[in-house]
C-alpha positions as CSV (number, residue, x, y, z in Angstrom):
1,X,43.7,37.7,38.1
2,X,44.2,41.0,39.7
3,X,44.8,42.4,43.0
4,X,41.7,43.9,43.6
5,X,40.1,40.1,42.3
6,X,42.1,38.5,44.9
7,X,41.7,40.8,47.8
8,X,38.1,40.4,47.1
9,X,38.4,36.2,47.3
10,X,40.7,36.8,50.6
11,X,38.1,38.4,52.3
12,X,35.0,36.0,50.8
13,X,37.3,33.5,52.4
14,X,38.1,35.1,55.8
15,X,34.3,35.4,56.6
16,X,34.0,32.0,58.5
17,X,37.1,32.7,60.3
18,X,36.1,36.0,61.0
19,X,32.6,34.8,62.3
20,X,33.8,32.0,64.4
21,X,36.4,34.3,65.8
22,X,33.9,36.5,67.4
23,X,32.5,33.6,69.1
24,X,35.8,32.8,70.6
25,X,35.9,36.6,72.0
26,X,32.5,36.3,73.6
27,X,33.6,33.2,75.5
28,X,36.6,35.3,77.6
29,X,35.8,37.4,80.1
30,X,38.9,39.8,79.5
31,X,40.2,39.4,75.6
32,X,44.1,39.5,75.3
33,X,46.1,40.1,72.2
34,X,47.4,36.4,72.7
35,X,43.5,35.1,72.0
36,X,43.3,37.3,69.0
37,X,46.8,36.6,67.9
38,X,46.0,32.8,68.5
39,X,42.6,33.1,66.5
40,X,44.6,35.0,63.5
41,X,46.8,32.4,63.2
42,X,45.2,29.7,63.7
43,X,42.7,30.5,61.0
44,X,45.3,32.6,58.6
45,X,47.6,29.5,58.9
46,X,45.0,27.2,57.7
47,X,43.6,29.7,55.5
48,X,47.4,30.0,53.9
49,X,47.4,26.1,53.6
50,X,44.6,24.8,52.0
51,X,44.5,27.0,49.0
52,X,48.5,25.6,48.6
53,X,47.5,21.9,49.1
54,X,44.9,22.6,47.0
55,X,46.8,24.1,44.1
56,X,49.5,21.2,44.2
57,X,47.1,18.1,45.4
58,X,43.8,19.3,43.8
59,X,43.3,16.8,41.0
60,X,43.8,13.7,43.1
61,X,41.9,15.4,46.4
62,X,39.3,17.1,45.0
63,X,36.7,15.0,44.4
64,X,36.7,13.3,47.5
65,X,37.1,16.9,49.1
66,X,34.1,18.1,47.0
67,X,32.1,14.9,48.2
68,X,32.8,15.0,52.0
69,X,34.2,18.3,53.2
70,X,30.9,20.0,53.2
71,X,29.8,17.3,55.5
72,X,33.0,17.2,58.0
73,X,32.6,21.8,58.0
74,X,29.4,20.9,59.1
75,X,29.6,18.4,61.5
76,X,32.4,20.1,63.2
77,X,31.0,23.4,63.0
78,X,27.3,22.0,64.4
79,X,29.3,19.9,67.3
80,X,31.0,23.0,68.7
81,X,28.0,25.2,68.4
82,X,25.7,22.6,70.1
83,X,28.2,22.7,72.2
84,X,27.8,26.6,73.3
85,X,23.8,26.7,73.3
86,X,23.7,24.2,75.7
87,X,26.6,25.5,78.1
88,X,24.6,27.9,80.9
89,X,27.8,29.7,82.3
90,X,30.6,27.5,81.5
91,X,32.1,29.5,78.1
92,X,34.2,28.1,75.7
93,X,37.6,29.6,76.5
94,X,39.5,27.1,75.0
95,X,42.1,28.3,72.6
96,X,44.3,25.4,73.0
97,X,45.3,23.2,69.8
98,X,42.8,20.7,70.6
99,X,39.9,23.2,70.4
100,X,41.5,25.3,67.8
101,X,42.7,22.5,64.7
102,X,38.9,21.3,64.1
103,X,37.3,25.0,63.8
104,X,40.6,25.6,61.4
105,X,39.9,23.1,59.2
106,X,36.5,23.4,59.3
107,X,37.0,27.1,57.8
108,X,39.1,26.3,55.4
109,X,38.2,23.8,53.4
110,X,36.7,25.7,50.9
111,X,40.2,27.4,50.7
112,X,41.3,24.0,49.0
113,X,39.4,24.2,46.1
114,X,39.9,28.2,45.5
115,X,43.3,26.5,45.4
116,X,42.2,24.0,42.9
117,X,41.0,26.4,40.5
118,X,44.3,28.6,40.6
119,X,46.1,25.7,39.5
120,X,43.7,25.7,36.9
121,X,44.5,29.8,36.2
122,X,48.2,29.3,36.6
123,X,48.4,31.9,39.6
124,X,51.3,32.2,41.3
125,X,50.4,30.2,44.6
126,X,52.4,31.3,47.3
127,X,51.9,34.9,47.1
128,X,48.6,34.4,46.5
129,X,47.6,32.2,49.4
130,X,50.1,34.1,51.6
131,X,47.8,37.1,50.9
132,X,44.7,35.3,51.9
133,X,46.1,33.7,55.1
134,X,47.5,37.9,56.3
135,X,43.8,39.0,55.5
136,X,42.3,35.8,57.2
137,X,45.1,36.6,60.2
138,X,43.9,40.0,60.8
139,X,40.4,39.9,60.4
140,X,39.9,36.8,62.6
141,X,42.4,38.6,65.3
142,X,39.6,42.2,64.9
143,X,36.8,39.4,65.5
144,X,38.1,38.2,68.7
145,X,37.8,42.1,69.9
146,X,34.5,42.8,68.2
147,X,33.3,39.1,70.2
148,X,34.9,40.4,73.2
149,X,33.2,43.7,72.6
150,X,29.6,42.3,72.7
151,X,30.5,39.6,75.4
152,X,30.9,42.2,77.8
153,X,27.5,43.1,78.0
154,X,25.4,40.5,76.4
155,X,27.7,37.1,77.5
156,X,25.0,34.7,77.6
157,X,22.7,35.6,75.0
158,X,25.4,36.6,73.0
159,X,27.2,32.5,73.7
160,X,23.7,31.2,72.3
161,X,23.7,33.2,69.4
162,X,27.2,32.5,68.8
163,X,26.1,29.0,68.9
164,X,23.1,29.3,66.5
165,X,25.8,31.2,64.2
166,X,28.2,28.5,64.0
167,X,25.5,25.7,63.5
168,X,24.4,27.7,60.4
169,X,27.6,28.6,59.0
170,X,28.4,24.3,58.8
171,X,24.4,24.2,57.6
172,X,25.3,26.9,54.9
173,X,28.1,25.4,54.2
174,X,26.7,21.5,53.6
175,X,23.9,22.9,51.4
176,X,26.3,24.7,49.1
177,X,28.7,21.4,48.8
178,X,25.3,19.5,48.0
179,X,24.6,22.1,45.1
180,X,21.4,23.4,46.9
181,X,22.3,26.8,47.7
């Protein structure tokens, strides 16, 4: 696998955590670089791990990971987004642990079994997963600015939307685990 090839799977990977991080900057009023920071690693941490768990734990995991994590993405994914349609003016400014672990996971999971099948192409793990959670870091920590960016102007529609987005990133992700996409 080449550099290019993997830079290119980093990325594919980050896009979740990129998308759910500009939700998180539309739901402050004035962005900081401790919400993007915690976004990046948050989401670059998790992004790090799974593709390692995967790698070491993948034959014993994966098939219960392959039969339920589609549903888990998208039941947490749908719970938050429900969650910010239905707020009116009470935003989602919640970067603690509590609120951060489940969207982690939840954007990550497919991380586990790119993990699983570079066990299977004997790459070297570490640097490869510590690639993917530095791309997932930084593009997660530009989409709490780009959210912030757009929740200036647009906070409310732009919450809803945010909502709809999330809903359909667990949807998207469910209908690929169930081989239908």
């Amino acid at each position: 696998m080449t550099l290019f090839d993997l830079i290119l799977i980093a990325i594919s990977l980050s896009m979740d955590a990129f998308a759910v991080s500009i939700c998180k900057g539309l739901s402050v009023h004035k962005v900081s670089f401790a919400h993007a920071m915690t976004c990046g690693l948050w989401f670059g941490g998790f992004q790090f791990l799974m593709p390692t768990l995967g790698f070491f734990l993948g034959d014993r995991f994966a098939v219960v990971l392959t039969n339920f994590g589609p549903w888990v993405a998208f039941v947490l994914l749908a719970i938050i987004g429900v969650n910010m349609v239905r707020e009116d003016e009470q935003l989602d400014d919640d970067y603690s642990a509590k609120a951060m672990l489940p969207l982690a996971i939840a954007t990550s999971i497919d991380a586990f079994a790119v993990g699983v099948s570079f066990a299977a192409m004997q790459v070297n793990i570490l640097p490869a997963a510590g690639l993917i959670g530095c791309i997932t870091c930084l593009l997660s920590a530009i989409g709490v600015r780009v959210g912030a960016l757009f929740g200036d102007k647009y906070r409310a529609p732009s919450e809803r939307i945010g909502g709809i987005v999330l809903i359909l990133i667990g949807l998207k992700t469910l209908l690929t685990g169930l081989g239908i996409l």
